[in-house]
DOZATI-795710 format. One record per residue: chain; x, y, z of N, C-alpha, C in turn; residue in three letters. Coordinates in pm, whole numbers, plus 50000, padded with zeros to 5 digits. Atoms other than C-alpha are relative to their C-alpha. Layout:
! DOZATI-795710
['A'; [X; Y; Z]; [X; Y; Z]; [X; Y; Z]; 'ALA']
...
END
This chain:
! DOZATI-795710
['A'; [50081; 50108; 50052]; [85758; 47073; 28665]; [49888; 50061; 49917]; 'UNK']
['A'; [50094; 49933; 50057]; [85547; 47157; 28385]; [49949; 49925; 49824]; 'UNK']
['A'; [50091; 50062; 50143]; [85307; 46958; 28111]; [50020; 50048; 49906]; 'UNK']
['A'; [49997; 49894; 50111]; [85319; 47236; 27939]; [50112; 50037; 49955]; 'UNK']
['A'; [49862; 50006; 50056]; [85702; 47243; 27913]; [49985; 49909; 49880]; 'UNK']
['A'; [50025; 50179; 50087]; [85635; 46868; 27755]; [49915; 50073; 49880]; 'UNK']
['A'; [50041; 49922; 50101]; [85374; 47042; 27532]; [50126; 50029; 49895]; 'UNK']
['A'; [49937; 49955; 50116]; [85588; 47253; 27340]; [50143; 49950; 49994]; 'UNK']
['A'; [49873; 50102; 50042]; [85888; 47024; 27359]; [49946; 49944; 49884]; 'UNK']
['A'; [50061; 50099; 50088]; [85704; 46802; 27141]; [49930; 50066; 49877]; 'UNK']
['A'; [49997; 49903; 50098]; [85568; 47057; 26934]; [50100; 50087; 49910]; 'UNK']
['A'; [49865; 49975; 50028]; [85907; 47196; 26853]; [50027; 49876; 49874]; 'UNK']
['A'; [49889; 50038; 50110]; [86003; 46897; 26644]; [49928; 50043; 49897]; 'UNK']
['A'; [50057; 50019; 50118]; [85760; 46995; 26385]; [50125; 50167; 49964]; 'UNK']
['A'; [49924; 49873; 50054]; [86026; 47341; 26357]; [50139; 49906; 50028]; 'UNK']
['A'; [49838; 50055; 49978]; [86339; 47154; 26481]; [50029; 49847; 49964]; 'UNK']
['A'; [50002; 50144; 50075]; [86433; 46867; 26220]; [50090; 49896; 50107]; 'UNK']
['A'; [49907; 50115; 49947]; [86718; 46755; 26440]; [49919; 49913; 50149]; 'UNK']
['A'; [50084; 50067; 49897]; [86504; 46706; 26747]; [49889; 49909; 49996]; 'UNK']
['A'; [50097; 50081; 50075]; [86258; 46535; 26533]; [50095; 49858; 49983]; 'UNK']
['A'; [49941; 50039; 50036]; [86530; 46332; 26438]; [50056; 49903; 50176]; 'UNK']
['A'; [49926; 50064; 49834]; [86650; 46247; 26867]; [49845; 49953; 50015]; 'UNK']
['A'; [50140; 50026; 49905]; [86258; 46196; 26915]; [49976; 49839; 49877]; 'UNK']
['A'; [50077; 50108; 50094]; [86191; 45934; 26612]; [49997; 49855; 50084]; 'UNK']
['A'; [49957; 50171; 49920]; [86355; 45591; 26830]; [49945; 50042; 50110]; 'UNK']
['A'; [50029; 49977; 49896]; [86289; 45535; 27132]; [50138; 50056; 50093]; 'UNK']
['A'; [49907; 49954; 49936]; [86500; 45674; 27386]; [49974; 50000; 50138]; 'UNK']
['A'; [50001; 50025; 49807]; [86586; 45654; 27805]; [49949; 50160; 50004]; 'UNK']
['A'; [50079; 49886; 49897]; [86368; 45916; 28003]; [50139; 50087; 50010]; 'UNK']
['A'; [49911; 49900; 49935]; [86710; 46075; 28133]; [50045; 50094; 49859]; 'UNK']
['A'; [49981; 49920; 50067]; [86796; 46161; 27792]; [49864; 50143; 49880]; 'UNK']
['A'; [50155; 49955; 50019]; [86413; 46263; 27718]; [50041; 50177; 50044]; 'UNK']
['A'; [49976; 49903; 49880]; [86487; 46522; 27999]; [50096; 50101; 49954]; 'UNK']
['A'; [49860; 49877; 49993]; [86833; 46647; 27896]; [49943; 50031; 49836]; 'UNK']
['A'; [50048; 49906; 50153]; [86636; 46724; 27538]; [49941; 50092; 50008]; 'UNK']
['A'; [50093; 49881; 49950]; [86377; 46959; 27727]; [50077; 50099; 50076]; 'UNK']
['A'; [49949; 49917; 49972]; [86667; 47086; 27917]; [50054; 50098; 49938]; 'UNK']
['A'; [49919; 49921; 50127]; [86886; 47186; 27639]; [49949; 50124; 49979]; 'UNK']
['A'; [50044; 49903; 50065]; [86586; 47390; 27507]; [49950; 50075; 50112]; 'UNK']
['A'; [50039; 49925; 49888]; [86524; 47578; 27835]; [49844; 49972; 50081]; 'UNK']
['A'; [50130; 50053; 49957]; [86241; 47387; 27930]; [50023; 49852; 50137]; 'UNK']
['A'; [50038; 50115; 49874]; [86125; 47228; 28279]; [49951; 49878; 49989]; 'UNK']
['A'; [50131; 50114; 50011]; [85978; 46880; 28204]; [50091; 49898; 50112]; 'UNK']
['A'; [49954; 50080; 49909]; [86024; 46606; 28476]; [49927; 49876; 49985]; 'UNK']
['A'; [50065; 50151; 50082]; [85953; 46236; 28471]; [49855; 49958; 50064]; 'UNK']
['A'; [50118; 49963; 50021]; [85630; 46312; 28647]; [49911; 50060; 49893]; 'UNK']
['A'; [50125; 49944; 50092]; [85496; 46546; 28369]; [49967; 49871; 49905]; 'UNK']
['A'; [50028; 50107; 50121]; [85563; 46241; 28098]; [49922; 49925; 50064]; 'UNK']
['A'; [50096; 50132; 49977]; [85348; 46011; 28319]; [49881; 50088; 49996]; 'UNK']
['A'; [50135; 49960; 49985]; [85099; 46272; 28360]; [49957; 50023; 49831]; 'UNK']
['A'; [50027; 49949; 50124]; [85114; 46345; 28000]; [49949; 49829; 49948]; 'UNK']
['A'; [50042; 50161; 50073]; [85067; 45921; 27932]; [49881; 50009; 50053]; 'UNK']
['A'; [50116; 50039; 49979]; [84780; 45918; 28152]; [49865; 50098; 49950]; 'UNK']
['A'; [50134; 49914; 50039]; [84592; 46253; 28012]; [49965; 49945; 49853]; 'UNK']
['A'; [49999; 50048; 50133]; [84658; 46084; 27645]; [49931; 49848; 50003]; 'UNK']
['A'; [50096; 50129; 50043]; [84481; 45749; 27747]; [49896; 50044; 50072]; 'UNK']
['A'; [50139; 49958; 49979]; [84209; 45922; 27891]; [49884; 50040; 49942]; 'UNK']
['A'; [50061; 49991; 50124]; [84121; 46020; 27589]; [49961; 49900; 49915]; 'UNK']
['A'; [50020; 50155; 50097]; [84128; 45674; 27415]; [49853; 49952; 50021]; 'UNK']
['A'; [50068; 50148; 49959]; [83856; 45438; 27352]; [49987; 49874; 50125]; 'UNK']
['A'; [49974; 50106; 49953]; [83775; 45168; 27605]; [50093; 49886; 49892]; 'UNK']
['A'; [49943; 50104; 50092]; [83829; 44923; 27308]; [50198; 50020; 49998]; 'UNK']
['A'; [49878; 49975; 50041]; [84189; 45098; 27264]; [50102; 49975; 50107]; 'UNK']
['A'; [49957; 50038; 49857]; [84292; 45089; 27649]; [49992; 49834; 49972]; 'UNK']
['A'; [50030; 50120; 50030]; [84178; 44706; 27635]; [50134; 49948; 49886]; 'UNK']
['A'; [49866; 50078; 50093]; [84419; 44629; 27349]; [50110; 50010; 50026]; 'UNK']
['A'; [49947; 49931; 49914]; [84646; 44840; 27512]; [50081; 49873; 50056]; 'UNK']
['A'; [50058; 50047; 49880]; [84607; 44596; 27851]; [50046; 49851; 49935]; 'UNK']
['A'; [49972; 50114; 50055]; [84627; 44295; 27640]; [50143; 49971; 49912]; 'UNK']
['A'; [49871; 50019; 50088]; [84963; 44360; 27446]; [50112; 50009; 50131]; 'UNK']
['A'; [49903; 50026; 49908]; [85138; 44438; 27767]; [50020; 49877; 50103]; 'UNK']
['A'; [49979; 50148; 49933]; [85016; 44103; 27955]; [50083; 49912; 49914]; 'UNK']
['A'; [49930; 50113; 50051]; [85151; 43929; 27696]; [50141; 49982; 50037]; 'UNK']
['A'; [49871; 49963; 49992]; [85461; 44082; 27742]; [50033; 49935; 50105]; 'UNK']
['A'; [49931; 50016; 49888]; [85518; 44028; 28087]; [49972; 49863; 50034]; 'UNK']
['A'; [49975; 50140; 50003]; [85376; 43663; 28045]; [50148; 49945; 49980]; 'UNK']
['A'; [49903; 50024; 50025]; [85644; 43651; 27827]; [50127; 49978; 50047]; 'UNK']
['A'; [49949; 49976; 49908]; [85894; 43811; 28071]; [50012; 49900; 50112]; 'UNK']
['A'; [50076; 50036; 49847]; [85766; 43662; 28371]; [50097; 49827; 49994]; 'UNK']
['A'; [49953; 50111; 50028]; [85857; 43293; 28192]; [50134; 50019; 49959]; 'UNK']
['A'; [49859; 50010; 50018]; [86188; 43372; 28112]; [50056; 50001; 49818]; 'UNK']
END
């Protein structure tokens, strides 16, 4: 388990077009995983949450808040069917 795997995963696409290229859409966690494996790297679906929460720690209140407000909607949305 290691952030720092995630780090230079993500750093990598700026050298590796094709991985730039698997990272642009979105994509399922499992295949997230088997992209850090490939390249000999540990990342687990702990580091990505720890890596979401060190990246809004950094944010703005204001930005969290908007954040906060685009996902209620959602799950209003959800929620009603």
């Amino acid at each position: 388990m290691s952030i720092k795997d995630l780090d230079r995963l993500l750093a990598l696409r700026e050298e590796d077009p094709l991985l730039d290229k698997q990272l642009e859409d979105a994509i399922e966690v499992e295949q997230f995983l088997e992209l850090a494996q490939d390249r000999g790297l540990d990342v687990t679906e702990a580091d990505l949450f720890a890596a979401q929460q060190r990246d809004e720690g950094s944010l703005p209140a204001e930005e969290l808040q908007r954040r906060m407000a685009e996902e209620s909607r959602r799950l209003r949305h959800f929620i009603q069917g």
